[in-house]
C-alpha positions as CSV (number, residue, x, y, z in Angstrom):
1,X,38.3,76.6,143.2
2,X,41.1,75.9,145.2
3,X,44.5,77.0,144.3
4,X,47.4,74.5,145.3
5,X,51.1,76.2,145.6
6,X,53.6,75.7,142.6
7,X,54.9,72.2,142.8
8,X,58.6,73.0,143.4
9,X,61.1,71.8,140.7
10,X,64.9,70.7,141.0
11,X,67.1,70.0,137.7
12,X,70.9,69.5,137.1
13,X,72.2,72.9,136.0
14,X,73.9,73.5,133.1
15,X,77.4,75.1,133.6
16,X,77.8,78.8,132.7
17,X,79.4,79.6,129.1
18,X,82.9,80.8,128.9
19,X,83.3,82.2,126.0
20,X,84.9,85.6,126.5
21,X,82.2,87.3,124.6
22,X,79.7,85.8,126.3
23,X,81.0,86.7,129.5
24,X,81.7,90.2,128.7
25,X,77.3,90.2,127.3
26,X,76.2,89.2,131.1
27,X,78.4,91.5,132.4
28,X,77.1,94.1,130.8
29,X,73.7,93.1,131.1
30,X,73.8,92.3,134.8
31,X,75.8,95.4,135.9
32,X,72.8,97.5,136.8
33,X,71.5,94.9,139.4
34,X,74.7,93.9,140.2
35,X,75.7,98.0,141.0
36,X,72.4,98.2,143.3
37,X,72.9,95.0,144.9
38,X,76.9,95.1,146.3
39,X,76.2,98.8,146.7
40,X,73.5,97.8,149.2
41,X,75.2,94.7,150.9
42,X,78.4,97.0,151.2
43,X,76.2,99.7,152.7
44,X,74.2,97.0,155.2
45,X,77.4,94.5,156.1
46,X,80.4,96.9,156.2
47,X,82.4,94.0,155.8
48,X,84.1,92.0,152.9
49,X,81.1,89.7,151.1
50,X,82.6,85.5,150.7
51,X,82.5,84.4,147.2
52,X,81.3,80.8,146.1
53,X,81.9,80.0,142.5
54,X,81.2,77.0,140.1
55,X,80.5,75.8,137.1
56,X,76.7,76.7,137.2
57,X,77.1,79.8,138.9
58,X,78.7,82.5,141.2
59,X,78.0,85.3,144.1
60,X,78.9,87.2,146.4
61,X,77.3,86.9,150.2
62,X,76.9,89.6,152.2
63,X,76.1,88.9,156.2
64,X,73.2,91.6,156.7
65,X,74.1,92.8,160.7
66,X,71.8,91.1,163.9
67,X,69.8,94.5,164.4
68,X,68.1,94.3,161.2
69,X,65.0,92.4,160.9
70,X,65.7,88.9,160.2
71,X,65.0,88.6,156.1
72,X,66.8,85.2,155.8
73,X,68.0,85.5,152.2
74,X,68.0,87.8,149.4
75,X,69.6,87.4,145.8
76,X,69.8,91.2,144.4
77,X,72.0,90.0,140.8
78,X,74.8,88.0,141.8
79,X,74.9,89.8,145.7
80,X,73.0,87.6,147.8
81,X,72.1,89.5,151.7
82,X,71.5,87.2,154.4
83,X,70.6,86.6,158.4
84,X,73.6,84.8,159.7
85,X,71.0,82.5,161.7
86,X,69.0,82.0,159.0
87,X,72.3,79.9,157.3
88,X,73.1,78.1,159.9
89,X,72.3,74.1,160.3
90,X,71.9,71.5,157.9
91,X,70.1,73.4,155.4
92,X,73.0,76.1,154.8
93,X,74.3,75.0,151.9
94,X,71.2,74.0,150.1
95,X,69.8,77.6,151.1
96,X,72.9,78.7,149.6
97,X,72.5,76.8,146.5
98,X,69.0,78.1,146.1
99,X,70.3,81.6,146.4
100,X,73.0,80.7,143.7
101,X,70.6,79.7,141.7
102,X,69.1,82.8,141.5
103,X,71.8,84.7,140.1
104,X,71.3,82.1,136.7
105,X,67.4,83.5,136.8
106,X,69.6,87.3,136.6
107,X,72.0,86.8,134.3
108,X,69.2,85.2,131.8
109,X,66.8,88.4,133.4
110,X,69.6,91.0,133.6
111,X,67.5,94.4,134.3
112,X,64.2,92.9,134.4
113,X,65.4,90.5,137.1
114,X,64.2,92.7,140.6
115,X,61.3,94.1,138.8
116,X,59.6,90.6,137.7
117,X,60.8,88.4,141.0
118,X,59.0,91.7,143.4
119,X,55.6,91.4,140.6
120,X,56.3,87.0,141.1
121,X,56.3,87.8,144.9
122,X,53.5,90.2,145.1
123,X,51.0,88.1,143.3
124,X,52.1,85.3,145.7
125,X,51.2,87.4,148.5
126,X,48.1,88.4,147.1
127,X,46.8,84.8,146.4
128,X,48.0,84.3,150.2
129,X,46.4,86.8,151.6
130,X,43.5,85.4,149.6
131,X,42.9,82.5,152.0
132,X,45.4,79.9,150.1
133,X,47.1,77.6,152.1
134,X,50.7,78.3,152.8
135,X,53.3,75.8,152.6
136,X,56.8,77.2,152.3
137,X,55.9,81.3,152.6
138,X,53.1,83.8,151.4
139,X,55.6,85.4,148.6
140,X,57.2,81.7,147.4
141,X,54.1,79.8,147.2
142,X,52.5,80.8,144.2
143,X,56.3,82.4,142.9
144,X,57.1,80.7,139.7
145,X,60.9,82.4,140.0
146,X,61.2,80.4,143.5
147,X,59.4,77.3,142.5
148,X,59.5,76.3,138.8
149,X,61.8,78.4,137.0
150,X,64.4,78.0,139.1
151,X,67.0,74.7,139.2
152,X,66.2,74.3,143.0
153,X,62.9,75.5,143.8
154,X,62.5,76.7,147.4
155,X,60.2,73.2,148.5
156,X,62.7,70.8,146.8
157,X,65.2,72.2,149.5
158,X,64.1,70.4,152.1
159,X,64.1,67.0,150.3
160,X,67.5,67.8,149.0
161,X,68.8,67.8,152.6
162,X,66.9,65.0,153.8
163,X,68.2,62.6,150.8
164,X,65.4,62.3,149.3
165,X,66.2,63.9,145.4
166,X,69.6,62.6,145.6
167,X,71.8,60.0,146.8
168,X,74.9,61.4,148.8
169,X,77.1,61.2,146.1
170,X,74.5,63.1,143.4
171,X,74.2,65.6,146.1
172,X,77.7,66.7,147.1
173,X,78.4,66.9,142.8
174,X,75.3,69.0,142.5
175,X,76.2,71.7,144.9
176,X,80.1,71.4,143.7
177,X,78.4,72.2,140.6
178,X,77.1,76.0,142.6
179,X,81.0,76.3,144.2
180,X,79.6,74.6,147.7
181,X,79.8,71.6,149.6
182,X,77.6,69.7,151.7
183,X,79.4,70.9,155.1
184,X,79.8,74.8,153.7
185,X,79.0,76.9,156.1
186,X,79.1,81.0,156.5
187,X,80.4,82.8,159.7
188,X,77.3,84.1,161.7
């Protein structure tokens, strides 16, 4: 039987409550990633994160140094940890978007956010390593949290830049919608 990867998925997102009480729930509830994840972006960057907020969501993005490995991009809670090449180009601020996204799949996770994306990316690895075909990478493939439960699945990136999920218009109000815009670009 041959396994195909998740077919990625890409919706409109809805925007973020603001009711105070709500907000003061996923704060509390995301604090513990949240702690870990500037803690370690702090530690790694040394350097004051940029913050992108909209409707839909918010982060923080921490540029990870050129001596480390390059890791591309990392959402840990609402710090993201990034290869300064790896958002550069035409893809930046759908990468970015992705990432953003992310930080709705922690603030509906809180806690259990790391644990089940590292279980999501290991069983991706394993079917993988299994001899499946890889299309995007070994731990998104088969990685419901990057593909399908997500509001920009790592494959619909692509044809999100190329205009092919969007027209122009659609596309610059659904990354306003993440605090971006088409030209946003972080400093490498």
């Amino acid at each position: 039987m041959q396994l195909t990867p998740l077919f990625p998925r890409w919706s409109w997102p809805a925007p973020r409550s603001q009711m105070w009480i709500l907000r003061i729930l996923r704060f509390f509830w995301t604090l513990p990633t949240n702690v870990l994840g500037h803690t370690i972006g702090w530690c790694l960057s040394l350097q004051k994160p940029h913050y992108f907020e909209g409707p839909a969501a918010h982060g923080w993005f921490y540029r990870l140094p050129r001596f480390l490995p390059k890791m591309g991009a990392v959402a840990l809670g609402h710090a993201i940890l990034y290869s300064a090449s790896f958002l550069d180009g035409p893809h930046a601020s759908a990468i970015m978007a992705h990432e953003l996204a992310h930080t709705r799949q922690h603030e509906w996770l809180g806690p259990f956010y790391l644990p089940a994306h590292i279980l999501c990316q290991a069983v991706s690895l394993c079917l993988c390593l299994l001899g499946r075909k890889v299309v995007y990478s070994p731990v998104h493939d088969f990685n419901p949290l990057e593909q399908t439960w997500i509001c920009l699945g790592v494959g619909a990136i692509g044809p999100l830049v190329q205009g092919k999920l969007l027209t122009p218009e659609e596309k610059e109000t659904y990354l306003r919608l993440f605090g971006l815009r088409e030209e946003t670009r972080l400093p490498s």
